[in-house]
C-alpha positions as CSV (number, residue, x, y, z in Angstrom):
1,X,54.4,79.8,77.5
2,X,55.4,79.1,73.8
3,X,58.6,81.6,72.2
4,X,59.4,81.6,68.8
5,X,63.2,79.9,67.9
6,X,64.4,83.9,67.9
7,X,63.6,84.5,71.4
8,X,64.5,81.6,73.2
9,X,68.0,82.7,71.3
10,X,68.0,86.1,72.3
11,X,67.2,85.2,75.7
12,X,70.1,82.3,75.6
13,X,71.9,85.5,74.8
14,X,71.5,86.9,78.0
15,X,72.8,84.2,79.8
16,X,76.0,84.3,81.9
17,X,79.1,83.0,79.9
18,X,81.5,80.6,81.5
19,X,85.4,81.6,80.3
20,X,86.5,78.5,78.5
21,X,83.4,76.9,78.0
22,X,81.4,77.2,74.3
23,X,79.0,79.6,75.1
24,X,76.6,78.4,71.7
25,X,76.2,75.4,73.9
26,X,76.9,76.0,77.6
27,X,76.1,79.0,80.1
28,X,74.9,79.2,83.7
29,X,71.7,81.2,84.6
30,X,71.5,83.4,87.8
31,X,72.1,81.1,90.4
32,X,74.9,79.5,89.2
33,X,73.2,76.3,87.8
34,X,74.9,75.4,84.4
35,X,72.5,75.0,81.7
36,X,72.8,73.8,78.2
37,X,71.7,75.2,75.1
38,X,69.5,72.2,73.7
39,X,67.8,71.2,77.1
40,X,65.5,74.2,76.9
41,X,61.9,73.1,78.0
42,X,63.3,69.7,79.5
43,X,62.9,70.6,83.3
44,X,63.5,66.1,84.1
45,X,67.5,67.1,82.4
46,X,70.0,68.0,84.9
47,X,70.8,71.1,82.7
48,X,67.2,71.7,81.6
49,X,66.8,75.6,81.7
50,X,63.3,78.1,80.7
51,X,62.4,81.4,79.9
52,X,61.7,83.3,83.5
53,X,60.0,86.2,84.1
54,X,61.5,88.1,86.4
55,X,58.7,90.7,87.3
56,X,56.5,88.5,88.0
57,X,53.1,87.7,85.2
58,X,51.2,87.5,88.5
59,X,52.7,90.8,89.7
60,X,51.9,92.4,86.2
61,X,55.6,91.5,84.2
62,X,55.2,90.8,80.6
63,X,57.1,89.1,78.0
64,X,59.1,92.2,77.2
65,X,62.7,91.1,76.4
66,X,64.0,93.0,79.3
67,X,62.0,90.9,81.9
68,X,62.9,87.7,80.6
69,X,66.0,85.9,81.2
70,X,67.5,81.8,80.8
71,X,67.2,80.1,84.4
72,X,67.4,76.1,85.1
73,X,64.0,74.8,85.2
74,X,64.8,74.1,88.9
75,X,65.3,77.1,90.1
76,X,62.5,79.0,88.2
77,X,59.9,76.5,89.7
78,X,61.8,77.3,93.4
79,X,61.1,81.1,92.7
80,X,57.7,80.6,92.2
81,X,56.4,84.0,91.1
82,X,58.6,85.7,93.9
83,X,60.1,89.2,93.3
84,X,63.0,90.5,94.2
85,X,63.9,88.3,96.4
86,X,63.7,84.4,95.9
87,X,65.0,81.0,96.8
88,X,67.8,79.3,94.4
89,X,67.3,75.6,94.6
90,X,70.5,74.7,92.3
91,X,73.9,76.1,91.6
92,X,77.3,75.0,90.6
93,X,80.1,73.3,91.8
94,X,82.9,73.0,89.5
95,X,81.1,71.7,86.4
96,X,78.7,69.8,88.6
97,X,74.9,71.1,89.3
98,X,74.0,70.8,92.8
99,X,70.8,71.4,94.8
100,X,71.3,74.4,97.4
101,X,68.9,76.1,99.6
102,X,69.2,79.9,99.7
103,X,67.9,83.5,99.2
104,X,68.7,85.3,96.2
105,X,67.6,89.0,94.9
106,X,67.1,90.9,91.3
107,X,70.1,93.1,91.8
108,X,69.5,96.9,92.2
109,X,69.9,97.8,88.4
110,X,67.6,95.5,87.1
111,X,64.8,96.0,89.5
112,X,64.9,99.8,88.6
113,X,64.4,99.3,84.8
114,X,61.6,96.8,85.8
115,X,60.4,98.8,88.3
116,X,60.0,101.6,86.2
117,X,58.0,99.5,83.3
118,X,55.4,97.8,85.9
119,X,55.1,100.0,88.5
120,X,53.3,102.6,87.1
């Protein structure tokens, strides 16, 4: 998928900021994984991050702004089109990325809004 400059911003944006750390530069996604602002679209970086759906495109999500949010490159191929629940193959340690094995889920809030645009 190719996003203009303005949404991969807005969607950096979205992403969780880290207290002390410049968040024009560094943030972590979901999972935990850090991710850096200028490895977008470089999923062979360490800190490479991309612009996940979270509803699923094979379930019926969309590009809408509210169904897209930053994740590590690694962990958006690990979730693989699942929804809600899915497996997180990175997350932090300190400041170190480290591969990890285990289930995550959309929390409660966000499913309902998605919920409410794709489940019709």
């Amino acid at each position: 998928m190719i996003y203009t400059d303005d949404i991969i911003d807005r969607i950096w944006q979205t992403a969780r900021k880290v207290e002390g750390m410049d968040a024009d530069m560094v943030r972590k996604d979901p999972c935990g994984a850090w991710i850096v602002r200028d490895k977008y679209a470089q999923p062979e970086n360490e800190y490479g991050w991309e612009i996940d759906h979270i509803y699923p495109l094979s379930m019926g999500g969309d590009d809408n702004l509210k169904n897209l949010r930053a994740m590590h490159c690694a962990n958006a191929r690990s979730k693989n089109g699942s929804y809600p629940s899915y497996i997180v193959a990175v997350t932090s340690d300190g400041d170190k990325n480290i591969p990890t094995k285990r289930v995550l889920k959309v929390n409660r809030a966000k499913r309902d809004v998605l919920e409410a645009l794709y489940k019709k």
